[in-house]
N, C-alpha and C positions, 0 to 999 in steps of 0.2 A: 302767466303764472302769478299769483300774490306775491304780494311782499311780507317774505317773512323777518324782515326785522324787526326786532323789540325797541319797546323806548326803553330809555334808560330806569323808568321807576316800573317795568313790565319788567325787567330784569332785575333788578332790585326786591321785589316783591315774591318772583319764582325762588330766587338765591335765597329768600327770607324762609319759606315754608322747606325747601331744599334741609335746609340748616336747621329748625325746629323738629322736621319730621324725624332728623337723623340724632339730634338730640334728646327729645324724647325717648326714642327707637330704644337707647342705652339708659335711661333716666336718670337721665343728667340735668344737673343746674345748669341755671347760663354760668354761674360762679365755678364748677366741675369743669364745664367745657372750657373756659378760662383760664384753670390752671395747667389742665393738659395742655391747651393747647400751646402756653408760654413754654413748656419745657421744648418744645420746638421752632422757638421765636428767637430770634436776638433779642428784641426788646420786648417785653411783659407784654399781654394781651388779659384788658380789663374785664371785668363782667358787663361794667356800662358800654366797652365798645363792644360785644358779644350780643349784648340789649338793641343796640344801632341796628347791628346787620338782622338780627331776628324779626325786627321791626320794621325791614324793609327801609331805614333812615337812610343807609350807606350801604357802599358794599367796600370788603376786604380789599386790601391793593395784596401784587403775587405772596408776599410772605406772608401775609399773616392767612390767605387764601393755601394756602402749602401749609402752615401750620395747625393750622383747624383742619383740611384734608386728615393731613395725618395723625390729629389728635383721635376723631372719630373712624380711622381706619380706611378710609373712600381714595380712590384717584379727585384731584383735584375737579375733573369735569363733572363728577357725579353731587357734585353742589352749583354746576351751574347751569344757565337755559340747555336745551337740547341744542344740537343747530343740524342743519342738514348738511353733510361734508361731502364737498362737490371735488372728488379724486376721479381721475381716467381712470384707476386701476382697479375702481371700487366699482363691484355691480349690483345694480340697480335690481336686478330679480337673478336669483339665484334657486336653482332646486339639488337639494342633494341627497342620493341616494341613500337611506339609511336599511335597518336590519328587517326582514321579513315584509319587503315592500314597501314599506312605509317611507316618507322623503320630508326632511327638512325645509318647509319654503321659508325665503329672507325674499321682503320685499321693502327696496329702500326710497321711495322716488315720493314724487307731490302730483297728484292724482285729481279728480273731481272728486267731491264728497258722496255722490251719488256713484259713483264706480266705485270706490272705497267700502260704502253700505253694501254692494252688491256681493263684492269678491267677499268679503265677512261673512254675509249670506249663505254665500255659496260654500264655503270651509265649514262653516257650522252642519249645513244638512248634508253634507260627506261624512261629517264625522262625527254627529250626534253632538252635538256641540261642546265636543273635548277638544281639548288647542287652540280654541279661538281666542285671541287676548281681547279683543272687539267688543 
């Protein structure tokens, strides 16, 4: 299986576009997002430290990561890398019955890239290639 860990400026750089995409998203300054984001800070959150994390310099420690979450509205995780969460309870392939035939697939695992292209493949010319996120 690869190793899917990031370096720390692989993380830093995802957390960076994470943060501009969702900044812009609302068009907001970094100075906008600054101010929101201090109203739920204990201590003030600058435009220059908002400048750092955009630019991939730093990344947030939990509060001011919880304060910018909730300035721009996001759970805390949706500004940072993905990761794959390796739970017993959690499955890995899942199909669920929906309305008029049709089935929900959730496929959560780490695969070959060449079976990954396949299965894509194969969901597109089933379905005219609607629902394929691929």
């Amino acid at each position: 299986m690869p190793d899917t860990k990031m370096t720390l400026e692989q993380t830093r750089t995802v957390f960076a576009t994470k943060l501009e995409n969702l900044r812009a998203d609302r068009g907001w300054t970094q100075t906008e997002l600054a101010k929101r984001a201090s109203q739920f800070s204990e201590k003030p959150i600058t435009r220059d430290r908002i400048s750092k994390y955009s630019l991939g310099l730093s990344l947030p420690g939990k509060p001011h990561l919880a304060a910018i979450a909730k300035a721009l509205g996001v759970e805390q995780d949706d500004l940072l890398p993905s990761r794959v969460v390796r739970n017993s309870s959690a499955h890995p392939l899942r199909a669920t019955l929906l309305e008029d035939g049709m089935a929900q697939l959730n496929i959560n695992m780490m695969v070959p890239w060449d079976l990954a292209v396949k299965i894509v493949a194969m969901i597109r010319e089933a379905t005219g290639g609607d629902n394929a996120a691929a």
